[in-house]
N, C-alpha and C positions, 0 to 999 in steps of 0.2 A: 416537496420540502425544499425549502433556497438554501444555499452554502451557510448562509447569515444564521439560519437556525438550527442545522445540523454544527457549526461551529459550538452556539451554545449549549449544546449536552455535554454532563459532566465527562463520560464517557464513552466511547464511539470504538466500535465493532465494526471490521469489516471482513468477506467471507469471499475471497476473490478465485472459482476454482476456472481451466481450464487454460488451453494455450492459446484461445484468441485471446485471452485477456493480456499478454505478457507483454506487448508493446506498454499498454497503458498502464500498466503497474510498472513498467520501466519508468513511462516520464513522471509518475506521479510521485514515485518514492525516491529518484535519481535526477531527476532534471530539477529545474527552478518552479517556483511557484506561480503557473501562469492561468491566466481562461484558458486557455488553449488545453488545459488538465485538470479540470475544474478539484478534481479528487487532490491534486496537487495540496492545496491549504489544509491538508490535514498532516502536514509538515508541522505546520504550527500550533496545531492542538496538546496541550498537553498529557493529557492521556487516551491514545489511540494505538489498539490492537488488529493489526492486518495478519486473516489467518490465508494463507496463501500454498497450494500444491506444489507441486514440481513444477510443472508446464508452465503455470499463472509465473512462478518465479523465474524462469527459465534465462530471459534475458537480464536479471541481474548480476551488479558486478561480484564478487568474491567478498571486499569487502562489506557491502549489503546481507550477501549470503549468510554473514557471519554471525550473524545478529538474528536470524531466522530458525528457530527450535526445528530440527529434524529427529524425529521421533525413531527415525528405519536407522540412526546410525550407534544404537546401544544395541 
């Protein structure tokens, strides 16, 4: 499936678990919008849900963190 048609779904899930993923969910959610992060243009979607662990988040910043539902802290 191209960027071009995963852009156009109304709604776009993603399920990103583990710590080799944490670089790439750093550039994708924290860096610019590049090829180089293809995942990156989903900056620009308007309704997109990243469900993310600990690990997978690990290298984001605080304020990113902050925006991310932690279930383990109630």
């Amino acid at each position: 499936m191209s960027v071009t048609q995963i852009m156009k779904s109304r709604t776009i899930l993603c399920v990103v678990p583990d710590a080799r993923k944490a670089q790439a969910v750093h550039a994708c959610l924290e860096g610019d919008v590049s090829p180089m992060a293809p995942a990156s243009i989903l900056q620009r979607h308007p309704d997109t849900t990243v469900y993310l662990d600990r690990l997978s988040a690990a290298r984001l910043s605080p304020a990113t963190r902050g925006v991310v539902r932690d279930d383990e802290r109630s």
